[in-house]
C-alpha positions as CSV (number, residue, x, y, z in Angstrom):
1,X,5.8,0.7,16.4
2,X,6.9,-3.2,16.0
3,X,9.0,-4.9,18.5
4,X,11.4,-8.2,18.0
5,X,11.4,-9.7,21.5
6,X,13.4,-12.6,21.9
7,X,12.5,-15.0,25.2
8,X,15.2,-17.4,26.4
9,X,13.5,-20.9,27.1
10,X,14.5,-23.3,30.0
11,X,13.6,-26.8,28.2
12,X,14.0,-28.6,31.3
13,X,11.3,-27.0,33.0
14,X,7.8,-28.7,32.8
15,X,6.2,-25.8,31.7
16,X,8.5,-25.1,28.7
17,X,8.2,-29.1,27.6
18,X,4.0,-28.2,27.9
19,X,4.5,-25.2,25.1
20,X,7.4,-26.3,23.1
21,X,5.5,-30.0,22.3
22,X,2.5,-28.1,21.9
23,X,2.2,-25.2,18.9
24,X,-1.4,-24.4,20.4
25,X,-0.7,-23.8,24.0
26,X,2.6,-21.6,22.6
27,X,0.5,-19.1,21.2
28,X,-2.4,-19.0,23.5
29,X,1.1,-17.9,25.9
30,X,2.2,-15.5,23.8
31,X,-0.9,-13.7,23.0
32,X,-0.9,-13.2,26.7
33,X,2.0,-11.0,26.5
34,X,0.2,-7.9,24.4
35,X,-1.8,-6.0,26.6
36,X,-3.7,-4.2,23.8
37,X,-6.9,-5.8,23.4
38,X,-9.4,-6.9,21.9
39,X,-6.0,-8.3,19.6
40,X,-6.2,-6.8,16.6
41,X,-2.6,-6.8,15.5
42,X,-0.9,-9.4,13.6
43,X,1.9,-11.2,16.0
44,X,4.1,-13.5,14.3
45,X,6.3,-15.9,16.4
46,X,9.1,-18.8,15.9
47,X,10.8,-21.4,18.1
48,X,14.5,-21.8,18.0
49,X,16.0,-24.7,19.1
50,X,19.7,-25.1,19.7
51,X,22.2,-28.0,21.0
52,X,22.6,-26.0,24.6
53,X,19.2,-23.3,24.1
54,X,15.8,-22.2,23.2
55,X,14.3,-19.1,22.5
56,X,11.2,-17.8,21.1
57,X,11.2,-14.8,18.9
58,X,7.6,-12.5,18.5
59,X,7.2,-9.9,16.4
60,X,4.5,-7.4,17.8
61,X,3.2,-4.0,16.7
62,X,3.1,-3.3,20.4
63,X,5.1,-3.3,23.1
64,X,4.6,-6.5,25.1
65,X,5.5,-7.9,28.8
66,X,6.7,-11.5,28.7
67,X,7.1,-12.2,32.5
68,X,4.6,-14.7,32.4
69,X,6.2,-16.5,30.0
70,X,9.5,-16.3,32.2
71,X,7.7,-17.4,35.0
72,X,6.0,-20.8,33.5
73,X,9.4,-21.3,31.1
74,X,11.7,-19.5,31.4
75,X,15.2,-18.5,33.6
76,X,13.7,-16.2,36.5
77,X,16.3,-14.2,37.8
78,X,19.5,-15.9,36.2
79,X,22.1,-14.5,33.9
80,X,21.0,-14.4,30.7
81,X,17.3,-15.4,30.9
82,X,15.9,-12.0,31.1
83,X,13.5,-11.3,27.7
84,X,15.5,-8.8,25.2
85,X,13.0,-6.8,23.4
86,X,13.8,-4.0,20.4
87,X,12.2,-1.3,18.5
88,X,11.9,-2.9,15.1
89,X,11.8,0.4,13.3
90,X,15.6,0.3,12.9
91,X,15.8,-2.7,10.5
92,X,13.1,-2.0,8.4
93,X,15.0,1.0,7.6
94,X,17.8,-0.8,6.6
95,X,15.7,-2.0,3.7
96,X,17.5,-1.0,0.5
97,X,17.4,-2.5,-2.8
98,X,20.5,-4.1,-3.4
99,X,21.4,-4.7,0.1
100,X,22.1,-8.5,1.3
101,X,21.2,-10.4,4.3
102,X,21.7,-13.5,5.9
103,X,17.8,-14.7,6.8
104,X,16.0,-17.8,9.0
105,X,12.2,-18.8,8.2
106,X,10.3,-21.3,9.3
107,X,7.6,-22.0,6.7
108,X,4.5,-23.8,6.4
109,X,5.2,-25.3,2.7
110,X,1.5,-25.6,1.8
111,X,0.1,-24.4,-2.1
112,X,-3.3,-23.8,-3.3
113,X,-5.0,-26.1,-6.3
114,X,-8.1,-26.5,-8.1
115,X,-6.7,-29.5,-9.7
116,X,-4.3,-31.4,-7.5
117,X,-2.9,-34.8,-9.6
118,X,-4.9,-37.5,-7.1
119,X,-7.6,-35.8,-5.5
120,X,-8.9,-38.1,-2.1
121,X,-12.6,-38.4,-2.0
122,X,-13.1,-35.5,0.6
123,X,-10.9,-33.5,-1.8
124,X,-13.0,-34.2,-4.5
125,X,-16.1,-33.3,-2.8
126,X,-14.8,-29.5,-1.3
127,X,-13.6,-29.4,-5.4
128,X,-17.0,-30.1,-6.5
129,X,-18.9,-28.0,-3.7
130,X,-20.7,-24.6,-5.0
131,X,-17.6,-22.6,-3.1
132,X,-15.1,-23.9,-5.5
133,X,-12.5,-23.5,-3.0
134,X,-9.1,-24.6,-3.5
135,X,-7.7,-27.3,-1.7
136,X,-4.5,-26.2,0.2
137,X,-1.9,-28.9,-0.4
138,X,1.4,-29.2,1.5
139,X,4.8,-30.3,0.3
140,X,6.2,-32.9,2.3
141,X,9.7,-33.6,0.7
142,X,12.5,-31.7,1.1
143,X,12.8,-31.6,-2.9
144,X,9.3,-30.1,-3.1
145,X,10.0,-27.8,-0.1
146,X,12.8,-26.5,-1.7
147,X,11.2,-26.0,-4.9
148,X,8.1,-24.4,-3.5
149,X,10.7,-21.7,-2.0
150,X,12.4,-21.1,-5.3
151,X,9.0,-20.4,-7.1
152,X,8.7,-17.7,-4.8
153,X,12.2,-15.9,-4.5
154,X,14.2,-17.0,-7.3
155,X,15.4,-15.8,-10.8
156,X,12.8,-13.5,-12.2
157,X,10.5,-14.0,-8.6
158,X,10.3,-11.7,-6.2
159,X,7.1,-12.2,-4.9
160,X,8.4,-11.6,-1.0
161,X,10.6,-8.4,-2.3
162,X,13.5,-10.4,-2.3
163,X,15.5,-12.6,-4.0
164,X,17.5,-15.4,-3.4
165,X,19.5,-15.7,-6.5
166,X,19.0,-18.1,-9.5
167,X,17.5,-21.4,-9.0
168,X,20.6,-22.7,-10.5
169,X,22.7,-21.7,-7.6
170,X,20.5,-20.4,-5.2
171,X,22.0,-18.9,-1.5
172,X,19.7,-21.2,0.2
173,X,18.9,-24.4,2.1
174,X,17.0,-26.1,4.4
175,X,18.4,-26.9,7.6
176,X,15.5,-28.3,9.3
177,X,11.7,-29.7,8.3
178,X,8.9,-31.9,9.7
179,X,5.1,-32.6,9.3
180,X,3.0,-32.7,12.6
181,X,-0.6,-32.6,12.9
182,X,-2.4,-32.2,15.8
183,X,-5.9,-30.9,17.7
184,X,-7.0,-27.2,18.1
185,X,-10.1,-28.2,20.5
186,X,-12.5,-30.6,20.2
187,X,-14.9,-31.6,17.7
188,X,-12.7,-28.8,15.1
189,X,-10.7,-30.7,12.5
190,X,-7.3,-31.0,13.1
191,X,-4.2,-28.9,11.5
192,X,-1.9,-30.5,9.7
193,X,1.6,-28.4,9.2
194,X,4.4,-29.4,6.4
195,X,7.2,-26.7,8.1
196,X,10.7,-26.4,6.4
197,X,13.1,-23.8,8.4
198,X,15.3,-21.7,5.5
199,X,18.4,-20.4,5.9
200,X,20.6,-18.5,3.8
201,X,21.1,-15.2,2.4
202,X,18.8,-12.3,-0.1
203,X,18.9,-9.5,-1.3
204,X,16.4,-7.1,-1.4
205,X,14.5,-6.0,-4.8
206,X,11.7,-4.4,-3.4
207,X,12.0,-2.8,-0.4
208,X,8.0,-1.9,0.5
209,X,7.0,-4.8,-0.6
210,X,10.1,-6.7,2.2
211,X,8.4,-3.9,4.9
212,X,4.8,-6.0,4.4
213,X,6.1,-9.5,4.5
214,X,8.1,-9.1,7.2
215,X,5.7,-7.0,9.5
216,X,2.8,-9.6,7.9
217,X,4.9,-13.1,7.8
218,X,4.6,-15.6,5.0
219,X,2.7,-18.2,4.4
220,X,-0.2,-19.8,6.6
221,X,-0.2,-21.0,9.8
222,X,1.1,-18.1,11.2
223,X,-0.5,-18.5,14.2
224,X,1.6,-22.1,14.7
225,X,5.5,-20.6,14.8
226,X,5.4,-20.2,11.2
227,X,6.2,-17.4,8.5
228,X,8.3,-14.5,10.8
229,X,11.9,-13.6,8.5
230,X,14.3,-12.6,11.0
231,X,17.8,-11.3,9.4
232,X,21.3,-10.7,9.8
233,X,23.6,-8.6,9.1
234,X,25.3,-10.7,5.6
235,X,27.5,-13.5,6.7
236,X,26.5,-13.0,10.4
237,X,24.5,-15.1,13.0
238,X,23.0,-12.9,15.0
239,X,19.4,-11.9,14.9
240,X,19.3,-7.7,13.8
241,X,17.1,-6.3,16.4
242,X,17.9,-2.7,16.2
Protein backbone atom coordinates (compact mmCIF):
# COMPACT_ATOMS: atom_id res chain seq x y z
CA UNK A 1 0.00 0.00 0.00
CA UNK A 2 1.72 3.54 -0.92
CA UNK A 3 1.78 6.32 1.46
CA UNK A 4 2.21 10.36 0.72
CA UNK A 5 3.93 11.54 3.99
CA UNK A 6 4.54 15.04 4.14
CA UNK A 7 7.37 16.28 6.85
CA UNK A 8 7.35 19.91 7.91
CA UNK A 9 11.02 21.31 7.90
CA UNK A 10 12.48 23.85 10.41
CA UNK A 11 15.10 25.76 8.00
CA UNK A 12 16.64 27.36 10.85
CA UNK A 13 17.86 24.42 12.40
CA UNK A 14 21.39 23.27 11.56
CA UNK A 15 20.44 20.00 10.73
CA UNK A 16 17.74 20.98 8.18
CA UNK A 17 20.42 23.63 6.43
CA UNK A 18 22.85 20.06 6.42
CA UNK A 19 19.96 18.16 4.20
CA UNK A 20 18.23 20.93 2.36
CA UNK A 21 21.90 22.22 0.83
CA UNK A 22 22.68 18.77 0.32
CA UNK A 23 20.38 16.34 -2.10
CA UNK A 24 22.76 13.35 -0.96
CA UNK A 25 22.46 13.53 2.77
CA UNK A 26 18.36 14.16 2.15
CA UNK A 27 17.99 10.83 0.90
CA UNK A 28 20.39 8.87 2.86
CA UNK A 29 17.60 10.57 5.80
CA UNK A 30 14.85 9.54 4.21
CA UNK A 31 15.72 6.01 3.37
CA UNK A 32 16.06 5.84 7.11
CA UNK A 33 12.47 6.23 7.53
CA UNK A 34 11.30 2.70 5.80
CA UNK A 35 11.89 -0.03 8.03
CA UNK A 36 11.46 -2.74 5.33
CA UNK A 37 14.82 -3.80 4.29
CA UNK A 38 17.06 -4.78 2.41
CA UNK A 39 15.05 -1.53 0.31
CA UNK A 40 13.64 -2.86 -2.41
CA UNK A 41 10.83 -0.40 -3.10
CA UNK A 42 10.98 2.62 -5.12
CA UNK A 43 10.73 5.90 -2.75
CA UNK A 44 10.28 9.02 -4.58
CA UNK A 45 10.74 12.33 -2.63
CA UNK A 46 10.62 16.32 -3.25
CA UNK A 47 11.50 19.48 -1.36
CA UNK A 48 9.13 22.29 -1.06
CA UNK A 49 10.20 25.51 -0.30
CA UNK A 50 8.01 28.36 0.67
CA UNK A 51 8.36 32.25 1.73
CA UNK A 52 7.46 31.22 5.66
CA UNK A 53 7.97 26.92 5.25
CA UNK A 54 9.44 23.67 4.10
CA UNK A 55 8.34 20.44 3.74
CA UNK A 56 9.40 17.29 2.24
CA UNK A 57 7.01 15.00 0.51
CA UNK A 58 7.92 10.90 0.09
CA UNK A 59 6.06 8.67 -1.61
CA UNK A 60 6.57 4.97 -0.10
CA UNK A 61 5.04 1.56 -0.82
CA UNK A 62 5.36 1.23 2.94
CA UNK A 63 4.40 2.64 5.86
CA UNK A 64 7.29 4.68 7.25
CA UNK A 65 8.35 6.41 10.68
CA UNK A 66 9.93 9.93 10.20
CA UNK A 67 10.82 10.77 13.78
CA UNK A 68 14.24 10.92 13.05
CA UNK A 69 13.83 13.26 10.56
CA UNK A 70 11.80 15.40 13.10
CA UNK A 71 14.32 15.05 15.48
CA UNK A 72 17.52 16.35 13.29
CA UNK A 73 15.05 18.95 11.29
CA UNK A 74 12.17 19.21 12.10
CA UNK A 75 9.49 21.00 14.80
CA UNK A 76 9.50 18.38 17.87
CA UNK A 77 6.58 18.75 19.78
CA UNK A 78 5.16 22.20 18.28
CA UNK A 79 1.87 22.81 16.54
CA UNK A 80 2.02 21.89 13.26
CA UNK A 81 5.35 20.16 12.96
CA UNK A 82 4.08 16.70 13.48
CA UNK A 83 4.66 14.40 9.97
CA UNK A 84 1.14 13.84 8.15
CA UNK A 85 1.22 10.58 6.49
CA UNK A 86 -1.85 9.06 4.06
CA UNK A 87 -2.90 5.95 2.42
CA UNK A 88 -2.23 6.72 -1.15
CA UNK A 89 -4.74 4.26 -2.44
CA UNK A 90 -7.45 6.93 -2.39
CA UNK A 91 -6.08 9.13 -5.19
CA UNK A 92 -4.98 6.61 -7.43
CA UNK A 93 -8.51 5.78 -7.54
CA UNK A 94 -9.52 8.95 -8.52
CA UNK A 95 -7.78 8.28 -11.78
CA UNK A 96 -10.37 8.62 -14.57
CA UNK A 97 -9.90 9.54 -18.02
CA UNK A 98 -11.16 12.86 -18.55
CA UNK A 99 -10.71 14.02 -15.11
CA UNK A 100 -8.46 17.26 -14.40
CA UNK A 101 -5.94 18.14 -11.85
CA UNK A 102 -3.94 20.87 -10.74
CA UNK A 103 -0.11 19.05 -10.53
CA UNK A 104 3.68 20.13 -9.12
CA UNK A 105 6.85 18.16 -10.46
CA UNK A 106 10.11 18.80 -10.02
CA UNK A 107 12.06 17.28 -12.99
CA UNK A 108 15.37 16.42 -13.89
CA UNK A 109 15.21 17.89 -17.76
CA UNK A 110 17.87 15.53 -19.10
CA UNK A 111 17.34 13.52 -22.86
CA UNK A 112 19.10 10.65 -24.28
CA UNK A 113 21.27 11.16 -27.86
CA UNK A 114 23.41 9.24 -30.01
CA UNK A 115 24.08 12.28 -31.90
CA UNK A 116 24.13 15.41 -29.75
CA UNK A 117 24.95 18.74 -32.25
CA UNK A 118 28.68 19.35 -30.40
CA UNK A 119 29.81 16.39 -28.94
CA UNK A 120 32.90 17.29 -26.05
CA UNK A 121 35.83 14.93 -26.51
CA UNK A 122 34.71 12.54 -23.49
CA UNK A 123 31.29 12.56 -25.23
CA UNK A 124 32.77 11.57 -28.32
CA UNK A 125 34.70 8.82 -26.83
CA UNK A 126 31.55 7.00 -24.65
CA UNK A 127 29.79 7.65 -28.48
CA UNK A 128 32.49 5.77 -30.06
CA UNK A 129 32.98 3.03 -27.17
CA UNK A 130 31.69 -0.75 -28.15
CA UNK A 131 28.59 -0.02 -25.54
CA UNK A 132 27.16 2.56 -27.90
CA UNK A 133 25.53 4.21 -25.05
CA UNK A 134 23.79 7.30 -25.35
CA UNK A 135 24.85 10.30 -23.86
CA UNK A 136 22.20 11.76 -21.36
CA UNK A 137 22.06 15.45 -22.13
CA UNK A 138 20.30 18.01 -19.94
CA UNK A 139 18.29 21.13 -20.92
CA UNK A 140 19.49 24.07 -19.20
CA UNK A 141 17.09 26.92 -20.47
CA UNK A 142 13.92 27.54 -19.46
CA UNK A 143 12.87 27.49 -23.33
CA UNK A 144 14.29 23.98 -23.67
CA UNK A 145 12.89 22.87 -20.32
CA UNK A 146 9.68 23.84 -21.35
CA UNK A 147 9.85 22.27 -24.61
CA UNK A 148 11.27 18.96 -23.31
CA UNK A 149 7.92 18.85 -21.09
CA UNK A 150 5.65 19.43 -24.03
CA UNK A 151 7.27 16.62 -26.13
CA UNK A 152 6.11 14.47 -23.43
CA UNK A 153 2.49 15.59 -22.45
CA UNK A 154 1.22 17.69 -25.17
CA UNK A 155 -1.08 17.53 -28.26
CA UNK A 156 -1.01 14.01 -29.55
CA UNK A 157 1.66 12.91 -26.38
CA UNK A 158 0.69 11.20 -23.67
CA UNK A 159 3.53 9.39 -22.88
CA UNK A 160 2.94 10.01 -18.74
CA UNK A 161 -0.93 9.18 -19.24
CA UNK A 162 -1.71 12.66 -19.21
CA UNK A 163 -2.03 15.58 -21.02
CA UNK A 164 -1.48 18.99 -20.69
CA UNK A 165 -3.34 20.44 -23.52
CA UNK A 166 -1.91 21.76 -26.92
CA UNK A 167 1.49 23.15 -27.09
CA UNK A 168 -0.14 26.09 -28.41
CA UNK A 169 -1.77 26.88 -25.24
CA UNK A 170 -0.60 24.55 -22.91
CA UNK A 171 -2.00 24.67 -18.81
CA UNK A 172 1.58 24.80 -17.81
CA UNK A 173 4.65 26.64 -16.61
CA UNK A 174 7.59 26.66 -14.85
CA UNK A 175 7.78 28.32 -11.61
CA UNK A 176 11.09 27.43 -10.54
CA UNK A 177 14.60 25.73 -12.12
CA UNK A 178 18.26 25.48 -11.43
CA UNK A 179 21.39 23.35 -12.40
CA UNK A 180 23.65 22.14 -9.40
CA UNK A 181 26.21 19.50 -9.51
CA UNK A 182 27.76 18.11 -6.79
CA UNK A 183 29.77 14.87 -5.19
CA UNK A 184 28.18 11.47 -4.28
CA UNK A 185 31.52 10.05 -2.47
CA UNK A 186 34.80 10.24 -3.45
CA UNK A 187 36.73 9.18 -6.36
CA UNK A 188 32.73 8.50 -8.22
CA UNK A 189 32.11 11.20 -10.82
CA UNK A 190 29.91 13.79 -9.81
CA UNK A 191 26.06 14.37 -10.71
CA UNK A 192 25.05 17.02 -12.52
CA UNK A 193 21.10 17.94 -12.26
CA UNK A 194 19.15 20.44 -14.79
CA UNK A 195 15.78 20.47 -12.39
CA UNK A 196 12.73 22.61 -13.62
CA UNK A 197 9.62 22.44 -10.91
CA UNK A 198 6.07 22.37 -13.20
CA UNK A 199 3.05 23.52 -12.24
CA UNK A 200 -0.23 23.61 -13.78
CA UNK A 201 -3.06 21.48 -14.57
CA UNK A 202 -3.87 17.71 -16.78
CA UNK A 203 -5.96 15.71 -17.55
CA UNK A 204 -5.88 12.24 -17.52
CA UNK A 205 -5.86 10.01 -20.90
CA UNK A 206 -4.67 6.94 -19.54
CA UNK A 207 -5.34 6.13 -16.36
CA UNK A 208 -2.95 2.79 -15.76
CA UNK A 209 -0.46 4.15 -17.44
CA UNK A 210 -0.87 7.78 -14.63
CA UNK A 211 -1.05 4.71 -11.76
CA UNK A 212 2.82 3.67 -12.98
CA UNK A 213 4.31 7.13 -13.35
CA UNK A 214 3.09 8.35 -10.36
CA UNK A 215 3.83 5.25 -8.07
CA UNK A 216 7.37 5.08 -10.37
CA UNK A 217 8.17 9.02 -10.77
CA UNK A 218 9.51 10.56 -13.96
CA UNK A 219 12.49 11.10 -15.18
CA UNK A 220 16.05 10.30 -13.66
CA UNK A 221 17.48 11.30 -10.70
CA UNK A 222 14.88 10.15 -8.72
CA UNK A 223 16.94 9.43 -5.97
CA UNK A 224 17.92 13.56 -5.82
CA UNK A 225 14.14 15.14 -5.05
CA UNK A 226 13.30 14.66 -8.58
CA UNK A 227 10.29 13.07 -10.63
CA UNK A 228 7.27 12.54 -7.63
CA UNK A 229 3.70 14.26 -9.33
CA UNK A 230 1.76 15.29 -6.48
CA UNK A 231 -1.90 16.66 -7.47
CA UNK A 232 -4.73 18.65 -6.56
CA UNK A 233 -7.96 18.68 -6.63
CA UNK A 234 -8.40 21.24 -10.17
CA UNK A 235 -7.93 24.82 -9.29
CA UNK A 236 -6.88 23.90 -5.73
CA UNK A 237 -3.51 24.18 -3.77
CA UNK A 238 -3.53 21.61 -1.60
CA UNK A 239 -1.63 18.39 -1.98
CA UNK A 240 -4.55 15.26 -2.38
CA UNK A 241 -3.48 12.85 0.14
CA UNK A 242 -6.49 10.76 0.66
Amino acid sequence: MPYLSSIPINPLRRGAQRLITNRQRMHAAILGGVAVQPMKERVLWRLDTAQHSSHVLVLTQSRPNWDHLVEQAGWPGADGGSPRIADYSPVLAMLVKGRRFSFRATLNTVSSSHSPIAPSSTQKRRLEAPSGQALHLGERSAPNQFSWFLRRAADDHDQWGFTVGSSEAPSVRIVERGHERFSRRRGQPPVSLDVATFEGELEVTEPGVMTRTLLAGIGKAKAYGCGLVTLAPSGGSDVVAG
